[in-house]
N, C-alpha and C positions, 0 to 999 in steps of 0.2 A: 504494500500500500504506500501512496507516495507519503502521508504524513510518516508512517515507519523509518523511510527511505530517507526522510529528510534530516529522523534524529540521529539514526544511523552517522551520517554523512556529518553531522555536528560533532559526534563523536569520536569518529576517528579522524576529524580536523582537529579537533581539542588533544588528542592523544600522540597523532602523529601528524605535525600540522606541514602544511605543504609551502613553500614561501616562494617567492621570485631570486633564483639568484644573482640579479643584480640589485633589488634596493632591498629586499626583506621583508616585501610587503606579503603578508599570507592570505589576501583574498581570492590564489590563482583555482583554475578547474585543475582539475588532476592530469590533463592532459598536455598541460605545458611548466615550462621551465621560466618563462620570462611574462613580464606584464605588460601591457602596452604600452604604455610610460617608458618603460628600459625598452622596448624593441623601438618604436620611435625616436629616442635618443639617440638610438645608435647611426656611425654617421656614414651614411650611404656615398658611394662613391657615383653612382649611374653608370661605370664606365663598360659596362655590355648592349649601351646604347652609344656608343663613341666609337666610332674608329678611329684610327690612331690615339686610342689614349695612352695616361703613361705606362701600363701593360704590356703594354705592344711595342711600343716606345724603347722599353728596357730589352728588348729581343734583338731588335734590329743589328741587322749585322752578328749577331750571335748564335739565331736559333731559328730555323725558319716556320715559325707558328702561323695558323691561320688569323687565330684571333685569341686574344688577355680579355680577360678583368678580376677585380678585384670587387668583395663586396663590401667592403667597409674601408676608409682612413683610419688607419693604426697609429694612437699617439701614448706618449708613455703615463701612467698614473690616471688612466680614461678607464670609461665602463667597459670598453672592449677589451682592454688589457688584464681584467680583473675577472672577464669572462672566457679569453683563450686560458689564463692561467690554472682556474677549476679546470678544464677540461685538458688541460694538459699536466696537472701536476693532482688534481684531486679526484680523480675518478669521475666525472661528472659527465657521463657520455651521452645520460639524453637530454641534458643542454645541448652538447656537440651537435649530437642529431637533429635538435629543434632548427641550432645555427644553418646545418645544414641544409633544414626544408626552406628557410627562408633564402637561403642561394638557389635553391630551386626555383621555387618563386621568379626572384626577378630574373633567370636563365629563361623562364618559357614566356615573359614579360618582353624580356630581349630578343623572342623568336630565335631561339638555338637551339630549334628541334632538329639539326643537322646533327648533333652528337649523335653516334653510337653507343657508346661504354664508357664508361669510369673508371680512369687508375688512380688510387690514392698513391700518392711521392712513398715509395716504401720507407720502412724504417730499417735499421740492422735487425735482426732477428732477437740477440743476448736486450738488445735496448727495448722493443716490443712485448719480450717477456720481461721484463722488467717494471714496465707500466700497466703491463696486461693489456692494450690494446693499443692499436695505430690512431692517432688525431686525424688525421687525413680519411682513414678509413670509415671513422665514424662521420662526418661528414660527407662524404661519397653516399654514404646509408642513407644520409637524410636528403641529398638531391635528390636520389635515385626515387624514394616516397613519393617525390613529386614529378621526374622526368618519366617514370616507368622505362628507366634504362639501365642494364646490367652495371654490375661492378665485380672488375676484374682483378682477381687476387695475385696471379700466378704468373703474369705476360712477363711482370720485370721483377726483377729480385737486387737485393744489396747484401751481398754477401760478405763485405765486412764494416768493420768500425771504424769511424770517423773521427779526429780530432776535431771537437766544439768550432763555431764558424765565428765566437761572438768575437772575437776580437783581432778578426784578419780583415785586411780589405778585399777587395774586389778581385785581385790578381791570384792574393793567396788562399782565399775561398772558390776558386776554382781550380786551382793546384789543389786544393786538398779534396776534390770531389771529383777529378781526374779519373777515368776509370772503375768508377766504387759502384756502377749499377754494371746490372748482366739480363740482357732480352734471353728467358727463361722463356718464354712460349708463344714466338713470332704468330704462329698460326691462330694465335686469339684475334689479333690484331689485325691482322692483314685486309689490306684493302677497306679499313676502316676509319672515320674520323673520333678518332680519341678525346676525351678531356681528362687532364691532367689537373692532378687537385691536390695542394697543399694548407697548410691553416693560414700562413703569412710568408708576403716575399719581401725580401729586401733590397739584396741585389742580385737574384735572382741565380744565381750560381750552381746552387742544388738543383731547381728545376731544369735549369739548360743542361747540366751533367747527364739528368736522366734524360728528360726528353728526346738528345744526339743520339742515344740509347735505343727506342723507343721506335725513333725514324729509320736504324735500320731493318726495320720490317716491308717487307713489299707494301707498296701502293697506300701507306699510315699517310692522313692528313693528322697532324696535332694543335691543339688548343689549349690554353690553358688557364687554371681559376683558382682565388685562392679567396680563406675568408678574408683578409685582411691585408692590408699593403700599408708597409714602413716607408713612408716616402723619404724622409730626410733619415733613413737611417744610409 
């Protein structure tokens, strides 16, 4: 009965109450991670309605992608930074996932129903199990809720470990990402346009290592998306 239904529902709010994890507010449904306030906050880039944006922009001469974007401006000590952070340091994967339908979203906004598949940027494997799951991946889960298009685990692999990127530049975050992916299973790929999807690009090192990866597959168009873009980093 819906009055039962209703004290029910009081109850296990009161008990195990459910909050927004960006301001703390606990009015949310069960169904999401954020409240409209914090998802309108957040700060939209448009740049899957751009061509040439800065996306694409960081490629040039580098990586030959069909099309970038990013779905949010990444700035330090922001709601967004406080929200990659849970989902990358505290378990909080269906935030990730939330993050993720909302890249969905404005991907079918953008009319990018040219994608095929989804690779999330792998992780090393000892690093993956160490956090229990890929941030990339779990985002790919949450486009994919909204694109109805697979996500491919297997096509590229990192089969070893990386010295940290945070404090190399541009030259030496590519020297150290040199070589570190391996096209495990071209035939997923082939003759497909990919998106490529990481949490945040900076200057974009890791994704061009994999992606050069990636294009040697027969007849691969690549793309690529990230949640968040460090511009002045």
């Amino acid at each position: 009965m819906p009055f039962l239904k209703t004290i029910t529902d009081a109850l296990l709010h009161f008990c195990y109450p459910h909050i927004c994890n960006g301001c703390g507010a606990d009015t949310l449904n069960r169904d999401t991670n954020l409240c409209l306030r914090c998802i309108n906050d957040l700060p939209e880039t448009g740049f899957g309605f751009q061509p040439d944006n800065p996306i694409e922009k960081k490629f040039w001469g580098r990586l030959p992608i069909q099309y970038g974007m990013a779905q949010y401006y990444f700035t330090p000590q922001s709601l967004l930074q406080q929200l990659m952070h849970q989902l990358k340091y505290k378990g909080q994967q269906q935030l990730g996932r939330q993050l993720g339908r909302l890249m969905g979203e404005s991907l079918i906004n953008a009319n990018w129903s040219f994608i095929d598949a989804l690779i999330p940027l792998p992780l090393f494997p000892g690093k993956e199990k160490l956090r229990g799951y890929n941030q990339a991946t779990v985002l790919c889960d949450g486009i994919a809720d909204k694109m109805h298009i697979p996500v491919l685990h297997n096509a590229i692999i990192r089969p070893a470990a990386t010295e940290t990127q945070t404090s190399k530049n541009r030259v030496e975050r590519w020297q150290n990402m040199e070589g570190r992916f391996l096209l495990n299973q071209p035939e997923l790929i082939e003759h497909k346009h990919i998106l490529l999807i990481d949490d945040v690009i900076t200057t974009g090192a890791t994704l061009e290592a994999c992606g050069a990866e990636l294009l040697k597959a027969n007849g691969v168009e690549l793309s690529i998306a990230s949640l968040a873009y460090a511009s002045r980093s």
